[in-house]
Structure formats: structure tokens, C-alpha cells
Biopython code that builds the backbone (N, CA, C, O; Angstrom):
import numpy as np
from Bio.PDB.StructureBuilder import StructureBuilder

atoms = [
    (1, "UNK", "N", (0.840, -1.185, 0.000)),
    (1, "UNK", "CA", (0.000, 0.000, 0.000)),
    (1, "UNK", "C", (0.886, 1.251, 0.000)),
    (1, "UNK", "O", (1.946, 1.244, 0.625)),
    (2, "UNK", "N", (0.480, 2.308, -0.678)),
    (2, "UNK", "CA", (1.742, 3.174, -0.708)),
    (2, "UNK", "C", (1.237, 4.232, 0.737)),
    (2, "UNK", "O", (0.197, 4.187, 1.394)),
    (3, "UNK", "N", (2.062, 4.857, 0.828)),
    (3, "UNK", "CA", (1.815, 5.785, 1.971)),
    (3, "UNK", "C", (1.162, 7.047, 1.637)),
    (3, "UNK", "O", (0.928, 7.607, 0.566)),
    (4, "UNK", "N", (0.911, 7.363, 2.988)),
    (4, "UNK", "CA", (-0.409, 8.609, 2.467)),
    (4, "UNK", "C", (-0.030, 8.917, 4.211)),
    (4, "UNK", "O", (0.250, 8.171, 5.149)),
    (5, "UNK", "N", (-0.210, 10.593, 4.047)),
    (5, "UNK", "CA", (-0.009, 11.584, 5.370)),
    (5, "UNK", "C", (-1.095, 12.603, 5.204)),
    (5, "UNK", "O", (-1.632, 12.869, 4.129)),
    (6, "UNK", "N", (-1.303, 13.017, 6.078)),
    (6, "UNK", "CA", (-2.634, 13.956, 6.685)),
    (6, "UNK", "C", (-2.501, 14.824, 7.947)),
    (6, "UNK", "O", (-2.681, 14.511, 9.124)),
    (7, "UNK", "N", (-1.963, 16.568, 7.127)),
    (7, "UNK", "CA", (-1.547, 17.000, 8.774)),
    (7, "UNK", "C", (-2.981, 17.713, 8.762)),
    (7, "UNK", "O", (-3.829, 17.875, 7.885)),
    (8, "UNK", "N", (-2.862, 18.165, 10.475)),
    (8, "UNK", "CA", (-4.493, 18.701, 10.863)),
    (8, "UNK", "C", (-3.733, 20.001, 11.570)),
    (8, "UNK", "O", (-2.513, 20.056, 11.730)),
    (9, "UNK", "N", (-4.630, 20.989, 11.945)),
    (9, "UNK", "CA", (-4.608, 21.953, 12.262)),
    (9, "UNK", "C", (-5.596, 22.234, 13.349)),
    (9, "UNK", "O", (-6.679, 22.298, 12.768)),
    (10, "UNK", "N", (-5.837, 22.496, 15.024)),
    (10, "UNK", "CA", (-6.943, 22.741, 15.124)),
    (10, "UNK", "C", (-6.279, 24.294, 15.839)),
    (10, "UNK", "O", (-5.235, 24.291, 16.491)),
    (11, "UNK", "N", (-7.114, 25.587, 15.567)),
    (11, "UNK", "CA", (-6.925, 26.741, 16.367)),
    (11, "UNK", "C", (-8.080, 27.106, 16.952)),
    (11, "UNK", "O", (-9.075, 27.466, 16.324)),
    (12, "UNK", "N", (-7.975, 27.011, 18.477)),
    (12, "UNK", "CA", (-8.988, 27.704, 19.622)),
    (12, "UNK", "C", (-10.450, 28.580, 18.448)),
    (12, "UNK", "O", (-11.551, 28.106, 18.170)),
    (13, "UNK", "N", (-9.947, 29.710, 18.087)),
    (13, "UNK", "CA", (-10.444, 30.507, 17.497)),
    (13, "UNK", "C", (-11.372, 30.170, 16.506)),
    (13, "UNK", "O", (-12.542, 30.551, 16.498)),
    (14, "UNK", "N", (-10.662, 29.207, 15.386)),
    (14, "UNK", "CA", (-11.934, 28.869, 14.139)),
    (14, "UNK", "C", (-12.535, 27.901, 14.822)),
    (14, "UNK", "O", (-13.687, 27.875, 14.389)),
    (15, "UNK", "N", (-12.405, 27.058, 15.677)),
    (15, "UNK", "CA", (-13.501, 26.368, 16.453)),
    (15, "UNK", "C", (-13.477, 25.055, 15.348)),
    (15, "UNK", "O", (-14.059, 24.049, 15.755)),
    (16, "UNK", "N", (-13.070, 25.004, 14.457)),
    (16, "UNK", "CA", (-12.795, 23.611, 13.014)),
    (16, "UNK", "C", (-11.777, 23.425, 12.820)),
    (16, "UNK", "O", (-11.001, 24.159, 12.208)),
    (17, "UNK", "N", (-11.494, 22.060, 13.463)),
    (17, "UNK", "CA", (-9.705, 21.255, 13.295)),
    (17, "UNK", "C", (-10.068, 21.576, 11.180)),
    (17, "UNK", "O", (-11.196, 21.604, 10.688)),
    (18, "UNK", "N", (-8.864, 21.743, 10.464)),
    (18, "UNK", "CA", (-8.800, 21.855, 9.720)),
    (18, "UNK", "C", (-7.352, 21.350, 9.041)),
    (18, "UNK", "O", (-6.213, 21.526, 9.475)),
    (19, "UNK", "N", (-7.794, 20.660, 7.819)),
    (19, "UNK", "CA", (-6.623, 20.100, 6.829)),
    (19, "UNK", "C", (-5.594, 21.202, 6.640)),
    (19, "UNK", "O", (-5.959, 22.359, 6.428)),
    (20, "UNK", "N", (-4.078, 20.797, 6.728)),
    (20, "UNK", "CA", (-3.479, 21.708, 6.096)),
    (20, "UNK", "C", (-2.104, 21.239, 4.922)),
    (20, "UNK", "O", (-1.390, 21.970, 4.237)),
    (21, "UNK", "N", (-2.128, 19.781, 5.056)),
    (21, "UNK", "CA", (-1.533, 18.974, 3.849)),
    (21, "UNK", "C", (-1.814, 18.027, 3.730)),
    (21, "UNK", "O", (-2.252, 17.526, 4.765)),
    (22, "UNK", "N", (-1.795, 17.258, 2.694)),
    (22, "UNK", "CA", (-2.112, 15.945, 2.851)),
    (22, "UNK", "C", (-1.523, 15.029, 0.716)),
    (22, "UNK", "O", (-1.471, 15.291, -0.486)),
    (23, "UNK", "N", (-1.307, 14.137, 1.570)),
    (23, "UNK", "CA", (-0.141, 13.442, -0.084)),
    (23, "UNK", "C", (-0.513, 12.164, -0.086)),
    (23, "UNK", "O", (-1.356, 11.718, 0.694)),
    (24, "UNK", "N", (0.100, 11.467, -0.980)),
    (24, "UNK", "CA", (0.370, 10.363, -0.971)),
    (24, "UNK", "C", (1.555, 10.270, -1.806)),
    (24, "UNK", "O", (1.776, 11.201, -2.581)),
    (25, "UNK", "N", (2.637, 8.918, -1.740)),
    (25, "UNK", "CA", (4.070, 8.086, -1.915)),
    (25, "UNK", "C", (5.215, 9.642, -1.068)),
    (25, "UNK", "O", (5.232, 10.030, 0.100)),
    (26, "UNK", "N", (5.937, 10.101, -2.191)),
    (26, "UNK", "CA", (6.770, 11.335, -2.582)),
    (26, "UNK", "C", (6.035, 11.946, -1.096)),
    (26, "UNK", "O", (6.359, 11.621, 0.046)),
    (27, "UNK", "N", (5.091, 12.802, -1.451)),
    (27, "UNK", "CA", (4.319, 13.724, -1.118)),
    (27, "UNK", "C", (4.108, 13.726, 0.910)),
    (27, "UNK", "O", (4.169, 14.608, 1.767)),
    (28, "UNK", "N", (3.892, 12.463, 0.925)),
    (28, "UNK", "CA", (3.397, 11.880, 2.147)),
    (28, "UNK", "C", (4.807, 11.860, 2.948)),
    (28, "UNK", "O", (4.794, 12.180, 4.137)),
    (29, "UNK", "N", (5.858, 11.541, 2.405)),
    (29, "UNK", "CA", (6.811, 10.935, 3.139)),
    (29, "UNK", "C", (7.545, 12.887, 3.546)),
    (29, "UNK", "O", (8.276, 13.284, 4.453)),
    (30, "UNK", "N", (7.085, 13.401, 2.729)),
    (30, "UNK", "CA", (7.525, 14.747, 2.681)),
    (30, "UNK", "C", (6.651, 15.214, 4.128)),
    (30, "UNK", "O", (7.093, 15.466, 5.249)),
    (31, "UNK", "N", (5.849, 15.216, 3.834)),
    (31, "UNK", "CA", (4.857, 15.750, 5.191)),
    (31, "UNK", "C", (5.509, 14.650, 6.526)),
    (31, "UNK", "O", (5.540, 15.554, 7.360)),
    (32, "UNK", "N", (5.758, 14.066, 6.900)),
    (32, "UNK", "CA", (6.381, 13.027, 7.276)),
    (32, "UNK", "C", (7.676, 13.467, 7.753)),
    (32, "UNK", "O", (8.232, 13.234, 8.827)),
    (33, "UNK", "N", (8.043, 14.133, 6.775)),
    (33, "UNK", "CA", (9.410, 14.317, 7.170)),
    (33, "UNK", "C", (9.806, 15.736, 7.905)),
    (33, "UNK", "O", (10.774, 15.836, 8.658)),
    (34, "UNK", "N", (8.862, 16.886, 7.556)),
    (34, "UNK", "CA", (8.694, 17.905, 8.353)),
    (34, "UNK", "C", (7.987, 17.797, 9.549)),
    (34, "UNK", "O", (8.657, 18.349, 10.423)),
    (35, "UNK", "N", (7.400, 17.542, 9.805)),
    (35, "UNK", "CA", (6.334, 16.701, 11.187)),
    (35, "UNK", "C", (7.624, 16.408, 11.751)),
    (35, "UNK", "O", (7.949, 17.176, 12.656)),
    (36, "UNK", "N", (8.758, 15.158, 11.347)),
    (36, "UNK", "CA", (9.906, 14.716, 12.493)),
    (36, "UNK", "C", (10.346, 16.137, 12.892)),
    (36, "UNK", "O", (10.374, 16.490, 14.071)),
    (37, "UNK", "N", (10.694, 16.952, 11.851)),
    (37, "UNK", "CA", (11.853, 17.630, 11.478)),
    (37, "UNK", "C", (11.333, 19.233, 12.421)),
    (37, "UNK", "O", (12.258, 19.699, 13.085)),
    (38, "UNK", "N", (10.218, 19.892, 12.482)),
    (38, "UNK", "CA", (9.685, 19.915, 13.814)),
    (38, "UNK", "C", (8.979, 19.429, 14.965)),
    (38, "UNK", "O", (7.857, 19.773, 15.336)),
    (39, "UNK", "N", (9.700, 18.649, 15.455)),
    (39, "UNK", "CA", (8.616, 17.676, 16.321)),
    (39, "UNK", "C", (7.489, 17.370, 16.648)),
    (39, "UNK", "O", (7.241, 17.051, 17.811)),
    (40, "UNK", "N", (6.443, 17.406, 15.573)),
    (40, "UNK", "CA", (5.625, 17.249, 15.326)),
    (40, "UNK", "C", (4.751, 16.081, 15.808)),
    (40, "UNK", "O", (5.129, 15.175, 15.067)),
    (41, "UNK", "N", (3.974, 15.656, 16.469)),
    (41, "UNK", "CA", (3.249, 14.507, 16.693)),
    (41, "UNK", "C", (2.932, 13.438, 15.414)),
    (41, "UNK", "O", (2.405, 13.739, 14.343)),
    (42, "UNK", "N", (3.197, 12.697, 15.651)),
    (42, "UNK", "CA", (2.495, 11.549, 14.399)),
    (42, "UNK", "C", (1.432, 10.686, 15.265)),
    (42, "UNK", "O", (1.635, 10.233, 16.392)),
    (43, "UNK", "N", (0.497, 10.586, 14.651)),
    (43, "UNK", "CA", (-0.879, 9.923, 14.963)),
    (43, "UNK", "C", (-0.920, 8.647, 13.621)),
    (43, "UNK", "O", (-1.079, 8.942, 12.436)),
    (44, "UNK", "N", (-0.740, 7.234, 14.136)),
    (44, "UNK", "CA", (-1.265, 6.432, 12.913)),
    (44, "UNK", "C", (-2.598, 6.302, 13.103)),
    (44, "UNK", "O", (-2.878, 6.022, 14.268)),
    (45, "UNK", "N", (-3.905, 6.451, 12.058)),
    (45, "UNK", "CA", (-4.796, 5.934, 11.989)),
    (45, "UNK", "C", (-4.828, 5.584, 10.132)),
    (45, "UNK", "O", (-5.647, 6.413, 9.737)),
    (46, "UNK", "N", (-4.468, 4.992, 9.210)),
    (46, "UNK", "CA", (-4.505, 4.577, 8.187)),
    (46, "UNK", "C", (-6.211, 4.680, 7.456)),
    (46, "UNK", "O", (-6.622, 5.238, 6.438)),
    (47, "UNK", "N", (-6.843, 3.923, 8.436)),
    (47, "UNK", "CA", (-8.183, 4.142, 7.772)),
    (47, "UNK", "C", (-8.750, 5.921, 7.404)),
    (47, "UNK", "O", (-9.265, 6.480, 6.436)),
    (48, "UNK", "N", (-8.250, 6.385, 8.949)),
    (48, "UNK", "CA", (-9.016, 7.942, 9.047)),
    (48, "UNK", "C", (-8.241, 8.775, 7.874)),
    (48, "UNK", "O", (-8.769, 9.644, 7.180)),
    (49, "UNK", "N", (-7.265, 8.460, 7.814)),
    (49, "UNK", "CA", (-6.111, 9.272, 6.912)),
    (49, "UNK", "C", (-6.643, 9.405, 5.758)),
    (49, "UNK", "O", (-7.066, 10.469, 5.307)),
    (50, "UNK", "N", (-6.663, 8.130, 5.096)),
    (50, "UNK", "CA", (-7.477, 7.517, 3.897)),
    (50, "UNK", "C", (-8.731, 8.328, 3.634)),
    (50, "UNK", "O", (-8.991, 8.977, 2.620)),
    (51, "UNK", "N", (-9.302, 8.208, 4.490)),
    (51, "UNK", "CA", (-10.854, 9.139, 4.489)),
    (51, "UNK", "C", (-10.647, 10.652, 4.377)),
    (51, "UNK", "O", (-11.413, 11.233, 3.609)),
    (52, "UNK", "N", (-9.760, 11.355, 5.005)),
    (52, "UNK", "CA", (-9.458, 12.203, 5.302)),
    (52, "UNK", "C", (-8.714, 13.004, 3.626)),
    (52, "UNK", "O", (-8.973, 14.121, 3.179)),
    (53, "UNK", "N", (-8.038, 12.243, 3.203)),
    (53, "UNK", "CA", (-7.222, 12.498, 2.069)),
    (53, "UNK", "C", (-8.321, 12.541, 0.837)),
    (53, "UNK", "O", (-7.990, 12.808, -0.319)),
    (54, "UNK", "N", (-9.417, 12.300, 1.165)),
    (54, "UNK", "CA", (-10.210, 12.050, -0.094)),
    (54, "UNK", "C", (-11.303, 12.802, -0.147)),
    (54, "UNK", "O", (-12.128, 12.712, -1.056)),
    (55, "UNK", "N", (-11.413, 13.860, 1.141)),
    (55, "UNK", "CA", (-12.494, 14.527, 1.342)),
    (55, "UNK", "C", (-12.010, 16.024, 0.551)),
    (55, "UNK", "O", (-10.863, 16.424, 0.745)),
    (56, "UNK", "N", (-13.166, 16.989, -0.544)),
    (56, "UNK", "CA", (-12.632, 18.283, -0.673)),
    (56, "UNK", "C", (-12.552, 19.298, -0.413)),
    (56, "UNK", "O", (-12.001, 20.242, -0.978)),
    (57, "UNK", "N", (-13.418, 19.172, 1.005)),
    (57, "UNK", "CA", (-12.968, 20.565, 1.860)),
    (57, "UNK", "C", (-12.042, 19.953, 2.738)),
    (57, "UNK", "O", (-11.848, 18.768, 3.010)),
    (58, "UNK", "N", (-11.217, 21.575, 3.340)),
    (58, "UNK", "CA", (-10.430, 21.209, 4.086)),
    (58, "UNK", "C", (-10.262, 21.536, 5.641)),
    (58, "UNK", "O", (-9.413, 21.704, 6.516)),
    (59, "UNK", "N", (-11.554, 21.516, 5.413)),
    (59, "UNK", "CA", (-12.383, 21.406, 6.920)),
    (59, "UNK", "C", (-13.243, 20.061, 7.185)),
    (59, "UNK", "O", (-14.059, 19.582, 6.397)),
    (60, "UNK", "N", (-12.873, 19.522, 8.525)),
    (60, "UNK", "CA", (-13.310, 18.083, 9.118)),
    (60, "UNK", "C", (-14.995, 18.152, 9.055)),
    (60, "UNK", "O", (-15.440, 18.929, 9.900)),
    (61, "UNK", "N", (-15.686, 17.710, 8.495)),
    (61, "UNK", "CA", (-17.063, 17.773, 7.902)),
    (61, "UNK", "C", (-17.238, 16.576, 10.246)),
    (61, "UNK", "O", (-16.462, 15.906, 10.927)),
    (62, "UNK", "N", (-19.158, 17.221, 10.438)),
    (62, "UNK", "CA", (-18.938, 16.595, 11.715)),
    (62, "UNK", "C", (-18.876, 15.039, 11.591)),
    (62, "UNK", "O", (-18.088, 14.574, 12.415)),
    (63, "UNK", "N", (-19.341, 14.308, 10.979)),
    (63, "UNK", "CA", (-19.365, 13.013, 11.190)),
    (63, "UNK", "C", (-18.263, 12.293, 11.726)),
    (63, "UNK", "O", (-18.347, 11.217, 12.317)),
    (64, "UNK", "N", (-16.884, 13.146, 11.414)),
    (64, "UNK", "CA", (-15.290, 12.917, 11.707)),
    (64, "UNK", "C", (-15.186, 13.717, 12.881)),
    (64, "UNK", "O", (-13.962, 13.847, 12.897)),
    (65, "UNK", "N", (-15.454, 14.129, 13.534)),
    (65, "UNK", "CA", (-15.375, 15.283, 14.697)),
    (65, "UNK", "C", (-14.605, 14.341, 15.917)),
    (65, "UNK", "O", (-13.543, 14.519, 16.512)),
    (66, "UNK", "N", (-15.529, 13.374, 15.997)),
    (66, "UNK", "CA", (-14.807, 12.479, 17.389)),
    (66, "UNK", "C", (-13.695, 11.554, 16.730)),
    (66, "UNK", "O", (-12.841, 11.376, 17.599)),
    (67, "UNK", "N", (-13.405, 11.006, 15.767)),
    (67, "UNK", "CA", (-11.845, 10.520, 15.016)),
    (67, "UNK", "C", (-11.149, 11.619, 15.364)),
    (67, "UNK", "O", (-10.322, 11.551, 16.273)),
    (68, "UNK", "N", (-11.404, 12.856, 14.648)),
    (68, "UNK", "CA", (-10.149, 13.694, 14.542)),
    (68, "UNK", "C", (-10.104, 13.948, 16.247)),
    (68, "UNK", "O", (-9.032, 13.683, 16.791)),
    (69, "UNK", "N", (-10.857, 14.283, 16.818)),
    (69, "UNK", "CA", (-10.899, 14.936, 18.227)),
    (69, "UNK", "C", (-9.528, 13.458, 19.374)),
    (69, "UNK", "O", (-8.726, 13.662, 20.285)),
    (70, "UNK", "N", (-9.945, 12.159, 18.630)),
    (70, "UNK", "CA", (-8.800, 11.662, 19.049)),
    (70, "UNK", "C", (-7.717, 12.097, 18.868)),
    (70, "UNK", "O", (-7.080, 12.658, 19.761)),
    (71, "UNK", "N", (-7.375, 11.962, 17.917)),
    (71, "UNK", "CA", (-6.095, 12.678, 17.210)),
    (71, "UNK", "C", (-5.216, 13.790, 17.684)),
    (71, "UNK", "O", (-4.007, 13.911, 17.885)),
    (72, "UNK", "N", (-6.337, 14.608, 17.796)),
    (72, "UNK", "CA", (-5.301, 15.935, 18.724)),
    (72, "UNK", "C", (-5.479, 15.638, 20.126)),
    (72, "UNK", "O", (-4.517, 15.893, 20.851)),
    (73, "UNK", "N", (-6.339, 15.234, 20.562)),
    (73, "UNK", "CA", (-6.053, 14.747, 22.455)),
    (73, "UNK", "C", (-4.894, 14.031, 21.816)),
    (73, "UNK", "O", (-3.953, 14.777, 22.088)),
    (74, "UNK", "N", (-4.519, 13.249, 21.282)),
    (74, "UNK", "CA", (-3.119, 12.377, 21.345)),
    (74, "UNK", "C", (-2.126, 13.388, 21.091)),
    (74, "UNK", "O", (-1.200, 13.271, 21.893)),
    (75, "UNK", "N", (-1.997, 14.166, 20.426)),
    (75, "UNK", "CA", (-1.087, 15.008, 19.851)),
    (75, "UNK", "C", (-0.849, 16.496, 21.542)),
    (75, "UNK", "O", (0.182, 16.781, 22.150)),
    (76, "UNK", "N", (-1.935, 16.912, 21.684)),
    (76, "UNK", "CA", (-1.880, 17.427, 22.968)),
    (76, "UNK", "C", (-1.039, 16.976, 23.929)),
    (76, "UNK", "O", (-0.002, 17.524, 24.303)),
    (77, "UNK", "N", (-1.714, 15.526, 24.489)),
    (77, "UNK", "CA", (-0.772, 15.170, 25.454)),
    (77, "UNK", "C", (0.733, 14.512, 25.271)),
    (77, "UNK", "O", (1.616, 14.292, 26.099)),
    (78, "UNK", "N", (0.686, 14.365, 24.330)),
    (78, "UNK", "CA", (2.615, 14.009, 23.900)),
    (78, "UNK", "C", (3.400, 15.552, 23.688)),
    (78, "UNK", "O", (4.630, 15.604, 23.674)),
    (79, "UNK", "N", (2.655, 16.641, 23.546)),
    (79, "UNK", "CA", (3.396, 17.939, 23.525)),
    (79, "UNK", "C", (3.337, 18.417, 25.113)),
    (79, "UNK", "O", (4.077, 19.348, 25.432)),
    (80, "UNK", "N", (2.552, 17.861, 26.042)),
    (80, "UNK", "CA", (2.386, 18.357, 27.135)),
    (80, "UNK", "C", (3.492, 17.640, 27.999)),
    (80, "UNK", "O", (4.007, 18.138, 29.000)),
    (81, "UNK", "N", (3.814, 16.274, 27.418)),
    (81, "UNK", "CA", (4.652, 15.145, 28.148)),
    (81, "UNK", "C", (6.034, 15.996, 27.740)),
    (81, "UNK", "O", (6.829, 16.385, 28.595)),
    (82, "UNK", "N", (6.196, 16.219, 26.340)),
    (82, "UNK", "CA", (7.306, 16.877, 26.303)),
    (82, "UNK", "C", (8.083, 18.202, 27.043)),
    (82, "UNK", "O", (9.231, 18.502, 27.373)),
    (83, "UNK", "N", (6.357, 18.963, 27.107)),
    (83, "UNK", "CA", (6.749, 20.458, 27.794)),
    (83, "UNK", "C", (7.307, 19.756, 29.289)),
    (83, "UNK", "O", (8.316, 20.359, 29.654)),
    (84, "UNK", "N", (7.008, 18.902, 30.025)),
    (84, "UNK", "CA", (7.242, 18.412, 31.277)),
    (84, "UNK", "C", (8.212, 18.021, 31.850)),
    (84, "UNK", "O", (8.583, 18.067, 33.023)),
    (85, "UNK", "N", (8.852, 17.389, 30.405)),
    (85, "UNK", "CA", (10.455, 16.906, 30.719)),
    (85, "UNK", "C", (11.451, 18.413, 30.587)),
    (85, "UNK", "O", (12.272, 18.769, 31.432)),
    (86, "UNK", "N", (11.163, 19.051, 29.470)),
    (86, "UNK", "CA", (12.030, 20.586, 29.622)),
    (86, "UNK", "C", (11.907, 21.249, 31.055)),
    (86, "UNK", "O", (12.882, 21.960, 31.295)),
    (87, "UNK", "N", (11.090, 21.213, 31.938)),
    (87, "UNK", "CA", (11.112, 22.039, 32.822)),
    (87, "UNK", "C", (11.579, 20.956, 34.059)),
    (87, "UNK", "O", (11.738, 21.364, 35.209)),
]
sb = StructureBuilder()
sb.init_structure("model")
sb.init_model(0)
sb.init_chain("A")
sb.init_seg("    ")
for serial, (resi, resn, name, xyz) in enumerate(atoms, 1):
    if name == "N":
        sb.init_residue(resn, " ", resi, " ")
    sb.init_atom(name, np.array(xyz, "f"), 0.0, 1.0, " ", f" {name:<3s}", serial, name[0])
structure = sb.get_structure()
């Protein structure tokens, strides 16, 4: 299966986690590689990604609301684990 990446965005303010890249092979491994390259959280969900990559807005339509809402609670608390060890 070739690879496929899906970064999300959520800001307080627009109140809608929102798409802000998303690839597949080349493309994916690129997003992938900036995510390491600022320490970025990686979340595997393959199925959601998939879904996610195929939708054409780039705003999380609600039916996805509680998938994605995993996603950044995961991403939250691994930036919070990190802020914890710096101090």
C-alpha cells in the first residue's frame, strides 16, 4: 500500500480542526518528514487518513469530529509530556 499523510490543524479561534496537507508516496513521506523535522506529533490511523485524504474541503465535515478529536487529544498530550520533561 503506498503511503499517504494527513496533517491537521486545530486553532482555539476557528472552532474547526482543519486540513493543512495531505499526499500520498513522494508527497506523504515529505509531510512526514517535516512533522519529524519539527517535532511534530504523528498519529497512525490509516483508515481515518485515507478518508481524510479524499475529502474536498479542508475542513473536518462533523461526522469525523470524534476521530479527529482523538487525534489531537493524542497530539496534545505528547506535547504536554514533552513540555514536562524541559522544565
Amino acid at each position: 500500500m503506498e503511503d499517504i499523510a494527513v496533517a491537521l490543524e486545530y486553532v482555539t479561534e476557528a472552532k474547526l480542526p482543519k486540513i493543512i496537507a495531505r499526499g500520498k508516496g513522494r508527497l506523504a513521506k515529505t509531510i512526514l518528514d517535516k512533522a519529524k523535522e519539527h517535532n511534530i506529533p504523528v498519529y497512525q490511523d490509516t483508515d481515518l487518513a485515507t478518508v481524510l485524504l479524499t475529502l474536498e474541503s479542508s475542513y473536518i465535515p462533523e461526522e469525523l469530529y470524534k476521530a479527529v478529536a482523538i487525534v489531537l487529544a493524542y497530539c496534545y498530550n505528547v506535547n504536554d509530556r514533552f513540555r514536562q520533561k524541559l522544565n
